[in-house]
N, C-alpha and C positions, 0 to 999 in steps of 0.2 A: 617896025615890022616884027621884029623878036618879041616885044613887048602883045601884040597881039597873038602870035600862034602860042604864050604863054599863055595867056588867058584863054584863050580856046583849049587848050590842053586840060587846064585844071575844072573846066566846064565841064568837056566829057569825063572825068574821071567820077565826077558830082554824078551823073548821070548815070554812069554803069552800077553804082554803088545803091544808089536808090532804088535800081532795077535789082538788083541781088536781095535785099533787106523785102522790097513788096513781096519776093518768091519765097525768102524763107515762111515771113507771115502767113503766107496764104497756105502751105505747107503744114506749120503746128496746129492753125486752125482745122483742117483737117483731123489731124491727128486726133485732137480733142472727143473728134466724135467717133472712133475706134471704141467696141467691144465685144462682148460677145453675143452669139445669137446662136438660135437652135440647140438649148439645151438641154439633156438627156440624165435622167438622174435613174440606176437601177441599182440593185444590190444582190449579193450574193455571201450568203451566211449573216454574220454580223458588218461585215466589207461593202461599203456605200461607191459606187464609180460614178462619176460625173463624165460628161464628154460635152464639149462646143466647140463653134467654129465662132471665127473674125466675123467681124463686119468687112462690107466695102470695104468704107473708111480707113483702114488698117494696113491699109496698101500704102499711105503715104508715110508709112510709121520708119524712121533712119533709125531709130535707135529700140531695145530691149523695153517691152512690153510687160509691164507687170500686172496679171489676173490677181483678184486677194479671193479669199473662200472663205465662209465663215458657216461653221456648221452650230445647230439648234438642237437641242435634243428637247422637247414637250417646250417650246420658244424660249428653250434656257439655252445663253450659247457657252458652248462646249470646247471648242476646236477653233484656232484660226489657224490658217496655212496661204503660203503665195506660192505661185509660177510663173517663171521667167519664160515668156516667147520671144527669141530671137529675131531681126528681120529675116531670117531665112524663113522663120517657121509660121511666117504670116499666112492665111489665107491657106493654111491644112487643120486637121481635125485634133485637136487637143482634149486631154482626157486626166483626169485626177482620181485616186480612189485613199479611201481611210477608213479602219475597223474601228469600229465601234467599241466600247469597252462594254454596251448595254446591247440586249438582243432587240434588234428592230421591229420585234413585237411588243417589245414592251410598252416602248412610247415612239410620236412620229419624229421623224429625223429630215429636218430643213438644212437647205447649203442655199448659201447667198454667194452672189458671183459679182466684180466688179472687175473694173483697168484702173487702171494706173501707169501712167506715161510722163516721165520728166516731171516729178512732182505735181502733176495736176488729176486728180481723179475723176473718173470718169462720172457724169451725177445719173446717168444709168445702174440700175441694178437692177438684176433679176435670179430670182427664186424658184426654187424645187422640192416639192417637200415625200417624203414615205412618209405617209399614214401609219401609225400603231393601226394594235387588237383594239378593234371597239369593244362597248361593253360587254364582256360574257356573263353568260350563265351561272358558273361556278370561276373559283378562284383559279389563274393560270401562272404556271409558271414557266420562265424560260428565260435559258432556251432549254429545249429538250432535246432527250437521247443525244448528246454531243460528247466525242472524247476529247478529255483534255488532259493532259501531262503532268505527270505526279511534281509540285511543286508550283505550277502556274498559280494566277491569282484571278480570279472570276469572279463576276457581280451578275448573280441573280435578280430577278423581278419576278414580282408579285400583281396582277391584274385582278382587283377586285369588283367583284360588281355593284351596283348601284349600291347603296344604305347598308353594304354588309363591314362590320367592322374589323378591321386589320388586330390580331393579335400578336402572331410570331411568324417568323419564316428560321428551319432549322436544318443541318445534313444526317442525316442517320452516320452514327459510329462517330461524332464530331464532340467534342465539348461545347457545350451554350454558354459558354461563360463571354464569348468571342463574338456570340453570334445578335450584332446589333444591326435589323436592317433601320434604313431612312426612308422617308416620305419623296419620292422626286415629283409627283404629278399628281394630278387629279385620282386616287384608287389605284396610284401607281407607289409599289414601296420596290425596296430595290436591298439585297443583302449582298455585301463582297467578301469570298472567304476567298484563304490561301489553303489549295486542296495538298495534302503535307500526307494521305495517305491515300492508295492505290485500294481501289476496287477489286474483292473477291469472287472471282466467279464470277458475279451476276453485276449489276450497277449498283450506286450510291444515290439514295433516296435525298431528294430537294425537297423538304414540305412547306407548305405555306397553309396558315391556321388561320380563321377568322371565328367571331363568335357564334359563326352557328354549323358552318362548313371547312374543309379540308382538304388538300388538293395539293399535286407536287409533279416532280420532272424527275428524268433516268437520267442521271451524271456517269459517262462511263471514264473513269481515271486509272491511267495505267502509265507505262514508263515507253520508251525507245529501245532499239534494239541495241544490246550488252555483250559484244563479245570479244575474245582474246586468243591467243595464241595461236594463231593461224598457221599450217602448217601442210603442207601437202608431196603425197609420195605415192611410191608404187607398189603394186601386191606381186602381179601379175607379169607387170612390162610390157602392158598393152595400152593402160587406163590409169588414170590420174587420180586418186584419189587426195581429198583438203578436207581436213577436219581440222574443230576450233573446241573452243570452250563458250559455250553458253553463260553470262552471269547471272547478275536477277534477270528474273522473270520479268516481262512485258506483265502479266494478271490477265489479260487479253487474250487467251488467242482464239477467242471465237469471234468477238467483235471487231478486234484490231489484229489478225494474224501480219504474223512476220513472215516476207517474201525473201527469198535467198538467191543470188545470179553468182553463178561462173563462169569468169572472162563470159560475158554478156548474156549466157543462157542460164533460164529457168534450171533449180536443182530439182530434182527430183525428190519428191516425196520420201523419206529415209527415216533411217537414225537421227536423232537429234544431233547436230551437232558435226554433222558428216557428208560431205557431197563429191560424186563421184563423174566422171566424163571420159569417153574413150578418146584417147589420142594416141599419137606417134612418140611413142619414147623414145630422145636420141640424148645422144650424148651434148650436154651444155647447157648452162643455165638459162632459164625461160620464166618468166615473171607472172605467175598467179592472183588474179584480184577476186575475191569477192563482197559484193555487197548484199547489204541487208535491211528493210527499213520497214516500217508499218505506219497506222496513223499519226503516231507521238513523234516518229522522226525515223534519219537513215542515218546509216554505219556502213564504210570501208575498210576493209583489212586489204592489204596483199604478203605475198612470200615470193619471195626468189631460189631457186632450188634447181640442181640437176638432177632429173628424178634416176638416174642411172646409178648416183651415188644415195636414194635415196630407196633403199628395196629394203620393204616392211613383209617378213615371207606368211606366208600361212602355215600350220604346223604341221605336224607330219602326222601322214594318215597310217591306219591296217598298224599298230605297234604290236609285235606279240615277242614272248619270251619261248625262242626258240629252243633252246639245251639248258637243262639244268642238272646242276652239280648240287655238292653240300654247300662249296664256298664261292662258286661261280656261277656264271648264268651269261647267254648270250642274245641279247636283241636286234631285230630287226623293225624297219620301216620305211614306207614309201612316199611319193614326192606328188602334189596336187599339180605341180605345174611344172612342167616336162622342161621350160629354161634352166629350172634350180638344179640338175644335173652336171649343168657349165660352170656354176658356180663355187666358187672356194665356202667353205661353209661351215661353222661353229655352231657343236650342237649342246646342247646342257640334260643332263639325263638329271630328276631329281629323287632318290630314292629313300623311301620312307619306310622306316620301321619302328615307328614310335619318335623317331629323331628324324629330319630331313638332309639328307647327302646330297651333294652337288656335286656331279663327275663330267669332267669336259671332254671332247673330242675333236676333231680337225681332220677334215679334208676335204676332196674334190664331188661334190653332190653324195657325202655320205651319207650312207642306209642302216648302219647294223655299230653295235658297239657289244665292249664284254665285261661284266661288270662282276669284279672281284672281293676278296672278301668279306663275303658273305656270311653270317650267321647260319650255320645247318639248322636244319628243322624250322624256318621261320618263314612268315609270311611278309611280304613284302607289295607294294605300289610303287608303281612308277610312270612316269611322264616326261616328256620328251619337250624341248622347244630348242627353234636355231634360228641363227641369224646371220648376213653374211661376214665373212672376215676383213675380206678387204672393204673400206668405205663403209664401216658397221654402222648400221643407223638402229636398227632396234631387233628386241627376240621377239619369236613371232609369239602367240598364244600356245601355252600346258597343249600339249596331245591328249586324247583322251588317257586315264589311267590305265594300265595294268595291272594286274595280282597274279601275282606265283609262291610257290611254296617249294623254298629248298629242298635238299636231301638231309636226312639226321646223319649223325657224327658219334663219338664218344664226345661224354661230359668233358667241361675244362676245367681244371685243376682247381679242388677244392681251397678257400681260403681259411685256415685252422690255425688257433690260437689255444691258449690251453688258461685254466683257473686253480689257485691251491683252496683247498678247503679242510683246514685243517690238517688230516693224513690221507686225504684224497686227490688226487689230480685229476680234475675235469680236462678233458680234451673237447676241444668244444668248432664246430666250422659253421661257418654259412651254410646253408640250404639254397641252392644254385638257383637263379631265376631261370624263368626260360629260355631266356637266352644264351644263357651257360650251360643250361643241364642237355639243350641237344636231343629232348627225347623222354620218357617218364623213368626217374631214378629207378633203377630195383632194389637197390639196400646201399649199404654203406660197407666198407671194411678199413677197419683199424687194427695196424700191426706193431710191438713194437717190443724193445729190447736192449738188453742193457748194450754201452756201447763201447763197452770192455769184449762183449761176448756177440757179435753182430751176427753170427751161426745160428743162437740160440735165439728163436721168434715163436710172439705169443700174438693170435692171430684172437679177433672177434666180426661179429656181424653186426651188424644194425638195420634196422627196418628205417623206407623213405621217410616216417614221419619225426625223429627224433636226430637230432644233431649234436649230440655229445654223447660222451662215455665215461665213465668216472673209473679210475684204476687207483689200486692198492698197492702201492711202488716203495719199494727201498729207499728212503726217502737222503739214506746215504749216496748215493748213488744214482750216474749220470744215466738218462734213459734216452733214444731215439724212436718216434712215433712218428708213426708215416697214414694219410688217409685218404683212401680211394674213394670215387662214385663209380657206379655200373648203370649202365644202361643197356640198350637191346642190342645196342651198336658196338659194347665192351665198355672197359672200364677207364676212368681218366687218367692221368699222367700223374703218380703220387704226389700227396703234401709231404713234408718233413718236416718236423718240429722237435730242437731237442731240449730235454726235461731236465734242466742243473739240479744237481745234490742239493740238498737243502744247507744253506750256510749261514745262520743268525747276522756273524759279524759282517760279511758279502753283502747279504740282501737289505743291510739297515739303510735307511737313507733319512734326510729328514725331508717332515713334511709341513707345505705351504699352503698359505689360503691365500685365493684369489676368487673374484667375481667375475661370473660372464655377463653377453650383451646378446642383445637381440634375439632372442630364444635360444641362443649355443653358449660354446667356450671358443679365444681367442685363445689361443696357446702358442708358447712359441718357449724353447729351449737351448742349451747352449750342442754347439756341432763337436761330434764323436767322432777321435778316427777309426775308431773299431767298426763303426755300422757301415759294414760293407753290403747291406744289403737294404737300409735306409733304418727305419724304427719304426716302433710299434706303441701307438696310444690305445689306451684300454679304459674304461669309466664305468662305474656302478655306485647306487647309493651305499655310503658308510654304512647304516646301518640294514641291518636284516640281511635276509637272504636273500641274494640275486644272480643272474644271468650275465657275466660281463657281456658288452657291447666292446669294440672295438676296430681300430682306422689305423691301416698301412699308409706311411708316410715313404715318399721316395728321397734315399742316400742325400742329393743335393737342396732340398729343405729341412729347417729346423721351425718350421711352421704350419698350423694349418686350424681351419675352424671345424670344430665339432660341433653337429647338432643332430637330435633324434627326435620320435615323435612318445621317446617315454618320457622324455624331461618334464619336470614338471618345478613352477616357483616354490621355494621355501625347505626344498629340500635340498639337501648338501651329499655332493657326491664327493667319490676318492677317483682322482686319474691318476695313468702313473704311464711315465713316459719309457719305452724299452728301448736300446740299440738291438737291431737285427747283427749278429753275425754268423760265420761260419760256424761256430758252435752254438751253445742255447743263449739266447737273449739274457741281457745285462739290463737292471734297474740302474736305469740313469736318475729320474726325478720321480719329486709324488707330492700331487695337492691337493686340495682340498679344495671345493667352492660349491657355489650358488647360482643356476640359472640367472637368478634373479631373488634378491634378497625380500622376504616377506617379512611385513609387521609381526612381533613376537604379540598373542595374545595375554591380555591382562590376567591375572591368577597364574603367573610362571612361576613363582616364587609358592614349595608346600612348605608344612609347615613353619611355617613364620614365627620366628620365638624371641623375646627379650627378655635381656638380663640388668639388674642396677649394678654399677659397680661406684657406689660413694655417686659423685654427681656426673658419672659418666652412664649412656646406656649404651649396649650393646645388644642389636638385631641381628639373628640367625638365618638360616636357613637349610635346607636340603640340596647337597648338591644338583646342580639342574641337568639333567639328561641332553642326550643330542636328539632324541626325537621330539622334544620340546623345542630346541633350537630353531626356529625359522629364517634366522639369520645369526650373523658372526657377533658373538657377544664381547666386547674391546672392555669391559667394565663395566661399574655397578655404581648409581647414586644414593644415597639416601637424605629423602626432605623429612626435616621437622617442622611441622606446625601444630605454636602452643596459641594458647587460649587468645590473645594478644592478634591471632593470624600473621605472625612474624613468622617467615620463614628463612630456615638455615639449613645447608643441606653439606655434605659430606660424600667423599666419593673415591674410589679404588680404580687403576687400568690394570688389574689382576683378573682376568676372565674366572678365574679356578677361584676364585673367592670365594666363601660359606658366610662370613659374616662382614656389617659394618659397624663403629662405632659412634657415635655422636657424644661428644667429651663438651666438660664443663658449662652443665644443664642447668636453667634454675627449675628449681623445685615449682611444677607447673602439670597440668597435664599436656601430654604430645599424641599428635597423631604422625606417626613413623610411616613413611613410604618408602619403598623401597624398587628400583625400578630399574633394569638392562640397559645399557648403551650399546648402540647399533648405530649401525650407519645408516636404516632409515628411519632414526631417530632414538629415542627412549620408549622402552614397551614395555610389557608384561607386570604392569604393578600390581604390588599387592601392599593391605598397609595392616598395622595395628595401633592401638589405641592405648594410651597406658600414663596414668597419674604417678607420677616419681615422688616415693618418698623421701622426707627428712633423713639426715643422718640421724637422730635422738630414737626417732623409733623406731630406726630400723636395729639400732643396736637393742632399744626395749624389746622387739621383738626377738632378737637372736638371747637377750637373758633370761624370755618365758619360755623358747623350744627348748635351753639347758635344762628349767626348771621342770618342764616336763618330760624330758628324759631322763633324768634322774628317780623322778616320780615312778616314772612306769618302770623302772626297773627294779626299785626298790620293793614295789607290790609284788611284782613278778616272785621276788624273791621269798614274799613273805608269806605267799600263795603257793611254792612248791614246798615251803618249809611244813607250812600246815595240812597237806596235804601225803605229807610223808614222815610225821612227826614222831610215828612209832617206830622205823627204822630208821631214824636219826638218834631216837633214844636208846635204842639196843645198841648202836652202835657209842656213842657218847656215854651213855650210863646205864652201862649191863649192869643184870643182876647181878647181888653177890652170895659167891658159891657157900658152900658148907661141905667142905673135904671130909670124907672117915677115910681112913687107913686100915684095911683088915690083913693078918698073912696066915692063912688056912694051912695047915701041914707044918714042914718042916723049916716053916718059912717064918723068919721073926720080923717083926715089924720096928722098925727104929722111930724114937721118937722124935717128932716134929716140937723143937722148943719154941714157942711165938712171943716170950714172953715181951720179947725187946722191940716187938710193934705196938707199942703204946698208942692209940686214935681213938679220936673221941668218935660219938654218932655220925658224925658230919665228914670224920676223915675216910680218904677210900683205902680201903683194903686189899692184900696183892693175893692175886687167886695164881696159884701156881701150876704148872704145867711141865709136863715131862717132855725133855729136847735130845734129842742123839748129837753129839760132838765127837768127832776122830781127833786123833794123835793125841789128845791132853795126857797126862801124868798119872798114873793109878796111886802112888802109894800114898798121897796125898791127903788129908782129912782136914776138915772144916768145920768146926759147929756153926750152930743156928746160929749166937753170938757171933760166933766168925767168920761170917761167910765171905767169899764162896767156899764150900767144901766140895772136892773133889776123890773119887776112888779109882783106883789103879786098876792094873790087869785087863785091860781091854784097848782094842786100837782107836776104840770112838769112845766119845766122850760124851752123855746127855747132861743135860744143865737144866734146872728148871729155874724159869723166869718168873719175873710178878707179874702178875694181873692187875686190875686195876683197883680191885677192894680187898682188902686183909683184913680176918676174923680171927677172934682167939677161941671160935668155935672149935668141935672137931672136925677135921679132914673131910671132907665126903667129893668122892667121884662122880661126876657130872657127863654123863655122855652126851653128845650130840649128833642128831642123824646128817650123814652126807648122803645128799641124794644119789650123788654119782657111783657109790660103793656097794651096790646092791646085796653086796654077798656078806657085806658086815655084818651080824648077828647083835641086833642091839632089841633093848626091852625098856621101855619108860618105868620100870620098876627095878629092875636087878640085871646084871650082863655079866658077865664071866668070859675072859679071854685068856686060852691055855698060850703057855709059850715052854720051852725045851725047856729052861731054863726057871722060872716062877710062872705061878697064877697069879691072875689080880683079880681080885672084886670087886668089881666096881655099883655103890649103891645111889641111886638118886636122891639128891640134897631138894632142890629148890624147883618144885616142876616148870618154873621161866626159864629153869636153862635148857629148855630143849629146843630154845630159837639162840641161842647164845650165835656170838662171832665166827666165820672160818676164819683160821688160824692165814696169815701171812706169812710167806715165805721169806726169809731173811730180815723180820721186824724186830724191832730194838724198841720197847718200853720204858719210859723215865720208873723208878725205882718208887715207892713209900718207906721202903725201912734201905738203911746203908747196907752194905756189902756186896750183894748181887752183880755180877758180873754181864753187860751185854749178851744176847742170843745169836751166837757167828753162823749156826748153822738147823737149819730146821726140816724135820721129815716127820712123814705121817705114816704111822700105822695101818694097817688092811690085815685078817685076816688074809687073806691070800699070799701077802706080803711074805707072812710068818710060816707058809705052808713053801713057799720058794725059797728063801734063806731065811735060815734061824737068824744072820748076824746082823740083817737089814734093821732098823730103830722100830717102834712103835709110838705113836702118837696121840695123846688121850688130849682133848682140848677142854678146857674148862673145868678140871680139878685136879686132883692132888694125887700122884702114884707112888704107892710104897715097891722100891723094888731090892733085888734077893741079895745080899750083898755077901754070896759065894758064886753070884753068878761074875764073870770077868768083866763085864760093860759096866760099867760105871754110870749114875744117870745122878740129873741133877737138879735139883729147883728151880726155875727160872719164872719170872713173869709173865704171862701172857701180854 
């Protein structure tokens, strides 16, 4: 029994299994024949959509349903893609779509549709195809008039028609180096560029060229909308304003404008960049979005903000300059929006006089402020803007300007320095700008006085155009000068400047060189306790006449830069630094410098001169001036180059230098240069040229300049001898006399014994002369053998001397005319001169003696015969002489006088 209802058991089990397994089969078979049906293929732009439905069949489908698509572009396939249908989504409307990357004019575009279930496909398939452009007329391109996005990549087509042959497809404004289209179809070519530049204005030309026609499509490329900093607040406190910042450009906005929304509304037509909405302003923060988009794409910004802390005001209206003073002024202004009266409120006034002031104010919906000093006499603008205090978000926008014009004033204290010139004091000030002067100057007054004697004041005027005075001052002595301006208004607060005594050893200081920078001088000094009132820098060119310039330094600087618009490169100025004090200014420092150091021009060096010395040379020159100097000269090189092009050069850091030398030279010739050291470089050459002699000739040459020195002197000499040969002979070898003796009257004549001058022709002979001598001896006698003889009875004593020829002739007396004695009575034949005492007769011997010698006054004669005694003393005879005192001598030159020997004067022989 067990044994069969197990076998019955395992029967039915056989049997229920067989029945499950027939149901699956008949189920897959089904399946099998699941696809699609009713299918719909349309497009839109380059975008292909596909839609079908199930079959029946598709109902018995347990499991996911796989459609395959296979898309063709001209029956080349392009595309595959699957879709999954779930059993849920059996027996509803299924739909696919895919862009194209080619414009579906170009070529037709097929999609094949299959199933797929549990690996079995389905052998059903079915086809949809878009037709392309049939043949045209002319060549087409596309797609056309389309925007697309600055950077996208796009493939154009070219649709040519029958027999016409494809040459190029290109973009205007594109490079063709890039531009390769391909063949995809029958008169189908196809170009892909990557569009990398935005459309100006207008669209970007597509052409397409063939060999006989040309033909193309409007690309319009542009960008997405670009913007930033979103921000939004209140004016008013009624209405919201959200301004951003625009970046690039869209290039678009006529074909692709940009739409703008806040919190979901359209903005209104505006300002670029600005959109406006009325709302409820309350107190707390509320979240502003706006968006932006055009055909290239869309943009969102938002902001979070309480617009209560968020008040951007508008500026203040009606500003006018109610009260004016010289140094004051008060203004007023009103409010556009009647809340800002509640408001705490900062206003900024900004006032302009060539410079712009910023003057703050504070309070509760302020109107009016007062604005202080002020320049007299000057014009002024002003503008207004405020913002709130508390919660300050921004100022609002400048009010419109104002313009007012002060009241004048008296000038402001002149600034007066003073200049020495030599024995003059320049007192010299500024010329006030307008801004100082307050009004048109009427003159000047300068007072001033010694300040020993401060009672005692010497007053001048000066006319507006001239800003110094030059005074004539004690230059011992300390002066006080004081210097007013006048105006219409009165006159200003005096200067005072006092004038120290002149003190060589005081005022000496030495002096430095320094270069400035950047068109000035950098200056800086050591710190004074005496300058209690700070210092004074002063600067003029060293040379020539000038105007000092000068710059007040304030007590707590020892620094400051100078610059003006006289400076000029290459020229070298004197500064000199002053301490200000309670008495006259003290010379603290003094320098020297250079804007700026200028190249020294070639030819600095004048005359240029060398000298040999044995095998050294030495080049010269003229000390070089400072108006030559265009820069600080530190020393001097000099290059030699000889024949060889060897150079050796040689060099001094003595600025004051005149010469260089160049030592142990070979005998060559050189070219000598000679050239300044500077600090922007070496300048000013100048050269010479010079072949060095041997030592052998050079001394040959100095033994022929002896030799003709001596030469030309020796002519010289033989040339005035010959030229004057007749008074060198009178003088050297006078005639010789021929003496007579005559004594007329009572008067004896004593005889002249010659016998014991024995001379032959050739010997000279003594031609004798009468001499007056005092104190000698009277009673004394002498012959001719004996000489000297001497006679007594008189205080004088004559001697007669030799001459230079002695004859045993007779005596004869030889007069000679002096020209100077006018009143001498003399005759070239015979003369007679009376004396108290004797006559002499005197008669002419030899007519040559009437050029004979003047006698010498205390001349001594060498002797021909012995005894004769020296001539100690000698006098000339004048009638007139003889007419004044009888005891005075007489003087006969050139012969022989017999005189009276009862007269008491004794007279004597002597030589001439």
């Amino acid at each position: 029994m067990v044994i069969v209802k197990g076998i019955m058991m395992i029967t039915w089990l056989l049997l229920v299994s067989l029945f499950f397994k027939s149901t699956q089969e008949n189920g897959e078979c089904g399946a099998l024949h699941c696809g699609p049906q009713n299918l719909m293929l349309n497009s839109s732009g380059q975008m292909i959509l596909l839609t079908w439905e199930d079959m029946p069949s598709c109902s018995a489908v347990e499991d996911v349903l796989i459609y395959e698509l296979v898309v063709l572009i001209a029956d080349k396939q392009v595309h595959y893609d699957e879709v999954a249908v779930r059993p849920d989504q059996i027996e509803s409307t299924h739909s696919w779509n895919w862009t194209s990357y080619l414009a579906l004019d170009c070529a037709s575009h097929s999609v094949r549709l299959s199933s797929r279930y549990k690996n079995h496909t389905s052998p059903w398939k079915q086809e949809r195809t878009l037709p392309g452009l049939e043949t045209p007329e002319m060549p087409e391109v596309f797609p056309k008039d389309r925007e697309f996005k600055v950077g996208s990549t796009v493939t154009f087509c070219c649709v040519l028609p029958t027999k016409e042959v494809f040459n190029k497809m290109h973009l205007t404004g594109y490079s063709s180096d890039n531009m390769n289209a391909i063949k995809i179809g029958n008169q189908i070519y196809a170009l892909t560029v990557t569009l990398n530049q935005a459309s100006k204005d207008s669209c970007t030309d597509v052409k397409c060229e063939t060999n006989t026609n040309e033909n193309g499509a409007c690309a319009y490329i542009g960008y997405p909308p670009d913007l930033s900093e979103f921000q939004c607040e209140t004016q008013d406190l009624e209405s919201v304003i959200c301004l951003w910042t625009v970046g690039r450009d869209t290039d678009l906005p006529i074909k692709s404008p940009t739409v703008y929304q806040l919190l979901g509304s359209p903005c209104a037509k505006g300002p670029k960049g600005r959109c406006s909405q009325k709302v409820q302003v309350d107190v707390g923060c509320r979240n502003w979005t706006l968006t932006a988009h055009n055909k290239f794409g869309e943009m969102e910004l938002s902001d979070t903000a309480d617009l209560t802390k968020r008040v951007h005001m508008f500026p203040p209206k009606q500003v006018t300059a109610s009260t004016l003073n010289a140094r004051n002024v008060s203004l007023e202004w009103g409010w556009t929006v009647p809340q800002y009266n509640n408001l705490n409120i900062t206003c900024q006034i900004n006032i302009s006089n060539g410079e712009n002031t910023i003057v703050e104010n504070i309070g509760v919906g302020i109107t009016f402020s007062v604005l202080n000093d002020l320049i007299p006499n000057w014009t002024y603008n002003v503008t207004v803007r405020c913002g709130t205090t508390q919660h300050f978000w921004k100022w609002s926008d400048w009010s419109t300007s104002v313009n007012f014009q002060t009241k004048g004033d008296v000038p402001d204290a002149l600034d007066v320095w003073m200049q020495m010139k030599e024995k003059l004091i320049i007192i010299i000030w500024k010329i006030p700008f307008a801004n100082q002067s307050h009004g048109h100057i009427r003159d000047y007054e300068v007072a001033w006085t010694k300040t020993a004697e401060r009672e005692q004041q010497n007053r001048a005027k000066v006319t507006p155009n001239n800003n110094s005075l030059a005074l004539s001052l004690d230059t011992s002595e300390e002066y006080m000068v004081t210097v007013t301006a006048r105006n219409i208004n009165g006159s200003s607060f005096p200067s005072t400047i006092t004038i120290p005594s002149l003190n060589p050893d005081i005022n000496r200081v030495n002096t430095s060189w320094f270069i400035g920078s950047v068109g000035g001088f950098n200056l800086s000094w050591s710190a004074s306790p005496k300058a209690s009132c700070g210092y004074i820098v002063d600067w003029c060119p060293t040379l020539g006449q000038c105007i000092v310039e000068w710059k007040k330094v304030h007590p707590n600087e020892t620094q400051t830069s100078i610059f003006s618009k006289n400076f000029k490169e290459g020229l070298r100025y004197s500064l000199s630094v002053y301490t200000c004090t309670q008495g006259p200014p003290v010379l603290q420092e003094r320098r020297e410098g250079y804007v700026s150091e200028k190249r020294i021009q070639d030819g600095l060096f004048k005359s240029l001169k060398g000298k040999q010395h044995n095998s050294d040379f030495e080049v010269s020159w003229d000390p070089i001036s400072l108006r030559e100097q265009t820069a600080f000269i530190h020393g001097y090189v000099l290059y030699c180059l000889d024949n060889n092009n060897v150079i050796i050069n040689f060099s001094t850091d003595d600025p004051e230098a005149t010469s260089l030398t160049a030592r142990n030279l070979k005998i060559s010739s050189y070219t000598f240069t000679v050239k300044a050291l500077t600090s922007v470089g070496e300048c000013g050459a100048a050269l010479i040229t010079v072949t060095l002699n041997s030592l052998t000739d050079y001394l040959i040459k100095a033994v022929f300049i002896s030799l003709a020195i001596v030469f030309g002197l020796l002519s010289l000499i033989t040339t005035l001898c010959y030229r004057h040969w007749t008074s060198i002979k009178q003088r050297v070898y006078p005639p010789i006399p021929k003496p007579v003796l005559m004594s007329p009257g009572g008067h004896r004549c004593l005889p002249l014994h010659m016998e014991q001058c024995h001379h032959s022709e050739a010997d000279f002979v003594d031609v004798l002369e009468l001499h007056c001598s005092a104190g000698g001896p009277m009673n004394e006698y002498a012959s001719p053998e004996n000489m000297p003889f001497v006679f007594a009875q008189t205080p004088k004593v004559y001697q007669i001397q030799r001459l230079k020829k002695c004859t045993p002739q007779r005596l004869t007396l030889l007069t000679t005319a002096i020209p100077s004695q006018s009143r001498l009575q003399s005759s070239s034949f015979r003369s007679v001169l009376s004396n108290s005492s004797y006559n002499l007769i005197i008669q002419p011997g030899d007519t040559e003696s009437n050029s004979g010698p003047e006698l010498q006054e205390g001349s001594s004669l060498e002797r021909c015969c012995g005894g004769f005694q020296p001539q100690i003393h000698t006098e000339i005879f004048t009638e007139n002489q003889r007419e004044e005192d009888a005891e005075s001598p007489m003087s006969c030159v050139s012969t022989y006088i017999w005189f009276d020997s009862q007269r008491p004067d004794s007279c004597c022989m002597q030589s001439l």
